[in-house]
NUDREN-295120 format. One line per field, with one value per residue (C-alpha): residue in three letters; x, y, z. Coordinates in steps of 0.02 Angstrom, whole numbers, plus 50000, padded with zeros to 5 digits. Example, Ala and Ser with C-alpha at 12.3 -4.5 7.8 and 13.67 -1.06 7.14 Angstrom:
<nodes>
type <- (Ala|Ser)
X <- (50615|50684)
Y <- (49775|49947)
Z <- (50390|50357)
</nodes>
This chain:
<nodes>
type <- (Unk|Unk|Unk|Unk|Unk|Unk|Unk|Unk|Unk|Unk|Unk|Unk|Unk|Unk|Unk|Unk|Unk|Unk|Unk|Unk|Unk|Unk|Unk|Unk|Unk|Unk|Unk|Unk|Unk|Unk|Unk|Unk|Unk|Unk|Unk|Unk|Unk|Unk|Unk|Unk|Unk|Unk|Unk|Unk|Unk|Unk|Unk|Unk|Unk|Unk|Unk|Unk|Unk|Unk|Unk|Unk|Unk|Unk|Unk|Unk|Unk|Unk|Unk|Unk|Unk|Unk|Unk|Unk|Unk|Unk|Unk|Unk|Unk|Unk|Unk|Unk|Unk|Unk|Unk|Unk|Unk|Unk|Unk|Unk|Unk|Unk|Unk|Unk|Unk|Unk|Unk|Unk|Unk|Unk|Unk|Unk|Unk|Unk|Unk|Unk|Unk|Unk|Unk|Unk|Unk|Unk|Unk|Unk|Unk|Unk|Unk|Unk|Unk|Unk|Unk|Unk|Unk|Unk|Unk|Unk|Unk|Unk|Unk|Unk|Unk|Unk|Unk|Unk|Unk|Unk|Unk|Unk|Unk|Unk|Unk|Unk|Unk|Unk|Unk|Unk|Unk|Unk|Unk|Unk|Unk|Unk|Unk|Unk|Unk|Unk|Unk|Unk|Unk|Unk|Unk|Unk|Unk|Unk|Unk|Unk|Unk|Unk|Unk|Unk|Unk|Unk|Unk|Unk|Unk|Unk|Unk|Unk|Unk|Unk|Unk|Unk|Unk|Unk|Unk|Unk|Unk|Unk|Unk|Unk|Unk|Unk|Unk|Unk|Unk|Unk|Unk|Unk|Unk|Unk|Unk|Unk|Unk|Unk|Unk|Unk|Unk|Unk|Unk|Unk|Unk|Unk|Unk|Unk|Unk|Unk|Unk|Unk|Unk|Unk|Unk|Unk|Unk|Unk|Unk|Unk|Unk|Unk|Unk|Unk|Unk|Unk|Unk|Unk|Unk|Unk|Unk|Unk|Unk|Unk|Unk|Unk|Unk|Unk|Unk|Unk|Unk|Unk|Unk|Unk|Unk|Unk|Unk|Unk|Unk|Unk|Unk|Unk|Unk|Unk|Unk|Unk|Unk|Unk|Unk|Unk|Unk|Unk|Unk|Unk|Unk|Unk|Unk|Unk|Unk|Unk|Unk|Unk|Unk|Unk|Unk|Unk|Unk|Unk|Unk|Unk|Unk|Unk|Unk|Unk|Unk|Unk|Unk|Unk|Unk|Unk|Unk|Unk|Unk|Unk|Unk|Unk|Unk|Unk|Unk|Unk|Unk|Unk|Unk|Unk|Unk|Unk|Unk|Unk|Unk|Unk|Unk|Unk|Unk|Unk|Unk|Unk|Unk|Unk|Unk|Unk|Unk|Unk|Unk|Unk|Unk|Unk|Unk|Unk|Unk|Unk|Unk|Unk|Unk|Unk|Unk|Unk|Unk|Unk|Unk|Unk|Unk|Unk|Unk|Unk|Unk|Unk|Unk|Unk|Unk)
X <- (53246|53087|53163|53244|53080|52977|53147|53098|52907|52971|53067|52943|52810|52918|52959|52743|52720|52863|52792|52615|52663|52774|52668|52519|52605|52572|52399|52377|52470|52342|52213|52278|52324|52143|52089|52217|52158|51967|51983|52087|51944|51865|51908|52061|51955|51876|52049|52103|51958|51976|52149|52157|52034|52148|52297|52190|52174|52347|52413|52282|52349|52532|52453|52388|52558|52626|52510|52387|52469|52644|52510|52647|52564|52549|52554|52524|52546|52511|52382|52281|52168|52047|51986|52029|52140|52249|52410|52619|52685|52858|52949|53130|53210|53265|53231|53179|53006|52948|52841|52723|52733|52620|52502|52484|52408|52313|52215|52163|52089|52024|52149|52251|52217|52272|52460|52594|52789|52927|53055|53251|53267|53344|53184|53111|53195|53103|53031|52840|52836|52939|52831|52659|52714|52735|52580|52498|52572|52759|52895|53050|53176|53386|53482|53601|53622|53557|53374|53236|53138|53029|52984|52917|52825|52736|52684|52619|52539|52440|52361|52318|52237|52128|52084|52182|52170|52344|52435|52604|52754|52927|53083|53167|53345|53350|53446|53428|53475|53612|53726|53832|53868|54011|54035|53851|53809|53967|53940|53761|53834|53965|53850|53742|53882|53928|53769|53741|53617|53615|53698|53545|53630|53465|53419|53519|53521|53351|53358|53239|53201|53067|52987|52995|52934|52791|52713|52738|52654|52515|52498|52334|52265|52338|52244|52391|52586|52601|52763|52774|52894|52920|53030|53144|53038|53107|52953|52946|53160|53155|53052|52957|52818|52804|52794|52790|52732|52734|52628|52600|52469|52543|52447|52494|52497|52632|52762|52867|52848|53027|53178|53295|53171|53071|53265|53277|53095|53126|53281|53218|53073|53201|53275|53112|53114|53305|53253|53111|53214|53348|53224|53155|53309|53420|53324|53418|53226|53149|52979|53006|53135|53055|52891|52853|52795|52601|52471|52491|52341|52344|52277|52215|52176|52041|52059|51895|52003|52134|52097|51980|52099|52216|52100|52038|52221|52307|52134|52130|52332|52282|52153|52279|52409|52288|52267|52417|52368|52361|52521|52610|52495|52581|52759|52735|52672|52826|52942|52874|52784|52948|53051|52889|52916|53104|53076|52945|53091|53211|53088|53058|53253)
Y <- (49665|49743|49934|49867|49817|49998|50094|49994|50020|50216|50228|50121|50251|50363|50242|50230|50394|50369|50213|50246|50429|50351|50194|50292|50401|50295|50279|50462|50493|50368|50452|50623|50541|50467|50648|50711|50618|50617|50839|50858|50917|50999|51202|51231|51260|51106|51024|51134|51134|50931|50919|51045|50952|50786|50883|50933|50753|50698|50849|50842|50634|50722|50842|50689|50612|50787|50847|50714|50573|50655|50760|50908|51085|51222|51398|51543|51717|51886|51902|51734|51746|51628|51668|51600|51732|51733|51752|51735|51642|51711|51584|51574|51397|51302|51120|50998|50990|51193|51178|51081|51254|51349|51165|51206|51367|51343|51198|51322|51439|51293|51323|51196|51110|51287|51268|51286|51323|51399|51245|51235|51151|51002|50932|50906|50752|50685|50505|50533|50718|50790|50794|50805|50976|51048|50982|51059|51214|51221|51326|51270|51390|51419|51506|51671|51698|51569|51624|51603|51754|51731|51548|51614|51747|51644|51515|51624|51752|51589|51556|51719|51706|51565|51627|51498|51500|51522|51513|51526|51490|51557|51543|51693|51625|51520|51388|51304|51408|51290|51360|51194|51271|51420|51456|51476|51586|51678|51720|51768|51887|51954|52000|52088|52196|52209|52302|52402|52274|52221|52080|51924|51786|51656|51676|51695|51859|51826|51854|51942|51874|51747|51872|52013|51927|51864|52000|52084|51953|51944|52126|52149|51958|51939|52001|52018|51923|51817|51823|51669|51648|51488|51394|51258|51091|50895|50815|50649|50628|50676|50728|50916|50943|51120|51224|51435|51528|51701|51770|51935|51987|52118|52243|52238|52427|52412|52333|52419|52372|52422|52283|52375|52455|52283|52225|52331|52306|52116|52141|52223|52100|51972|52084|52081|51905|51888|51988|51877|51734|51805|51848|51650|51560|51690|51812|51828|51853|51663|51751|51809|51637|51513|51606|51742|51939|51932|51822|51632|51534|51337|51281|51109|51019|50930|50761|50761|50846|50719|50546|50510|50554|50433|50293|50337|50343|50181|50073|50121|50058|49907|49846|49864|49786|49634|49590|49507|49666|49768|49754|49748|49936|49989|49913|50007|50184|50185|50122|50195|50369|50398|50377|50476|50611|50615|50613|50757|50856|50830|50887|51049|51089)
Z <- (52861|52900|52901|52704|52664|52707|52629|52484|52474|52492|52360|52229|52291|52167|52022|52008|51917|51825|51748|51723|51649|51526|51500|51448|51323|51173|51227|51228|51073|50993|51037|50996|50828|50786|50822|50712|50565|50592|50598|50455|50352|50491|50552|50633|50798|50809|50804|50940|51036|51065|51076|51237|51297|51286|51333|51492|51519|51501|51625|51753|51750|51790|51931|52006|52066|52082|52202|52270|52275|52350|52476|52420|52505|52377|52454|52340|52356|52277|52151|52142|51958|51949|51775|51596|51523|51372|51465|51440|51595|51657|51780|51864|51792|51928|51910|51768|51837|51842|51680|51816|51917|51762|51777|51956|51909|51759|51814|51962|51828|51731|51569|51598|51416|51333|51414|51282|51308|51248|51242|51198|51025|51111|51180|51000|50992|51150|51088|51066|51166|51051|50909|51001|51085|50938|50872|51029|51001|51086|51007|51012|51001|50987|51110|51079|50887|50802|50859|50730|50764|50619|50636|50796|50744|50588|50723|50856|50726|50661|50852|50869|50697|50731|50920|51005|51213|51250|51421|51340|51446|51436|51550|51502|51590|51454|51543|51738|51887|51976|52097|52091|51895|51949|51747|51713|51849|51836|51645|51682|51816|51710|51562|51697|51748|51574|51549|51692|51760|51926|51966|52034|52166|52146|51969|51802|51674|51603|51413|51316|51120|51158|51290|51163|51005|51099|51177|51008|50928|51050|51126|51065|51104|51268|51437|51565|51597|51745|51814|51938|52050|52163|52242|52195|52169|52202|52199|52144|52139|52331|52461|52450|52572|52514|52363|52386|52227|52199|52068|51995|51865|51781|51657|51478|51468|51595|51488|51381|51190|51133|51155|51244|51374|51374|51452|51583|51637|51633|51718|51852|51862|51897|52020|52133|52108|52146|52303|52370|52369|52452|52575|52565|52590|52685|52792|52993|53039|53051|53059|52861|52806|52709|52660|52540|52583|52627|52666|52603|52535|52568|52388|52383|52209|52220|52190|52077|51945|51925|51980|51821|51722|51771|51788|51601|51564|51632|51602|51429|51433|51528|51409|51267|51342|51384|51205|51079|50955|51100|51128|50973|50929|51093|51046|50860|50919|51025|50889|50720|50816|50888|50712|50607|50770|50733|50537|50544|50652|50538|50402|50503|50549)
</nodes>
């Protein structure tokens, strides 16, 4: 009885951030929306300015259960920056949860509110999120041919207009890396071939539109690419006492501007990438498994960074949730923000 009662008190340790992430997201989305409507008369930058600083607050919330509260050890390699920089983020998809993997890093350069990804169209119709990460400056995007290159453009052409901070994130693979999925990795493999590429065992084909259109867009604005590379993350769904990341600052200068070259080079990023991991999970030499080439620094978030977010977070939930309007606000902003999010999606489409 005693052993069913600590397996139990385990396993609610992960249900916790489940809860209070999702319990505070009408909260948040109040707040955001209050902004919304007091700056509508006000410059664009003003707007901006605020609402990547409550986006700051909502994420460094998240980094709180992903890193201090699961005591998960971040390792990172290669090139460390430590500055603000208007960046693109290139990442290896391999789990629900690697957007947190660009958090990780941004909050260590303190641009963690200026985050913005490149999401698959599906995820628009996310109650709530949906609409706000548009509103916060996500692009969502259609795979293969039905690809709105210029909606892209017009969007990303309008941040770099107004100045916005952006740490833009893409996952060029367009899809999860799964080994359990034989068709998916097979296809990716056979349009490598296809192509003369080489053929990558630990990540998929990466594809190029969203990677091309904005550095295009944003050759001129941007200071460097980040390519990040790290291991596959459970955290939260199972237990992860480690997280490698590989990161590489790459020169603008260095990346080729035309489509087809801008393939290869991308191709053969992935191919270094392909190769680390190879080296991660499969090296004969136990001295070079499970670590990445060069010396590892042990990266611990401060706890300064994220706990008062949380406790702003959850006590401004509390206190609505205390009171009969309270809770009927909270009950509505679910209900009516999630069918006005769905409506202005619709709208968009």
């Amino acid at each position: 009885m005693l052993l069913s009662l600590v397996l139990h008190t385990y396993s609610m340790r992960y249900l916790l951030p489940s809860v209070v992430l999702l319990g505070t997201a009408p909260t948040y989305v109040l707040a955001w929306g209050v902004w919304r409507l007091l700056s509508a008369f006000l410059p664009a930058r003003f707007y901006q300015a605020l609402d990547d600083r409550l986006y700051c607050v909502y994420q460094s919330m998240v980094l709180f259960f992903f890193e201090n509260y699961t005591g998960v050890q971040i390792l990172l390699y290669g090139d460390l920056p430590k500055n603000k920089e208007n960046i693109i983020y290139l990442a290896n998809h391999q789990s629900t949860v690697d957007w947190i993997v660009a958090d990780i890093l941004a909050i260590r350069q303190n641009a963690l509110g200026h985050v913005r990804y490149v999401l698959k169209e599906g995820l628009k119709w996310l109650p709530l999120y949906g609409f706000y990460f548009a509103q916060h400056g996500g692009i969502y995007v259609k795979r293969s041919a039905k690809f709105n290159e210029k909606e892209m453009r017009n969007k990303l052409q309008s941040y770099v207009n107004a100045g916005t901070p952006m740490y833009l994130v893409i996952f060029p693979e367009g899809t999860r890396y799964n080994p359990e999925q034989t068709k998916v990795l097979s296809a990716s493999q056979a349009f490598a071939a296809q192509r003369g590429l080489a053929v990558l065992k630990h990540v998929l084909t990466p594809r190029i539109k969203a990677t091309h259109v904005a550095f295009d867009c944003m050759k001129n604005y941007l200071d460097a690419i980040y390519e990040g590379s790290p291991t596959k993350i459970e955290f939260l769904c199972k237990e992860c006492p480690k997280i490698h990341i590989h990161i590489d600052r790459i020169d603008k200068k260095d990346v080729p501007e035309e489509q087809e070259h801008m393939r290869r080079w991308l191709h053969e990023r992935f191919e270094i990438k392909d190769k680390m991991l190879i080296e991660f999970y499969e090296s004969p030499d136990p001295e070079r498994r499970k670590r990445f080439p060069g010396k590892s620094v042990n990266s611990k978030l401060s706890i300064k960074k994220t706990l008062p977010s949380m406790l702003i977070l959850s006590g401004l939930t509390a206190g609505m949730l205390m009171t009969d309007a309270g809770r009927k606000l909270y009950v509505n902003t679910w209900i009516y923000g999630t069918l006005l999010g769905c409506l202005w999606v619709t709208i968009k489409a």
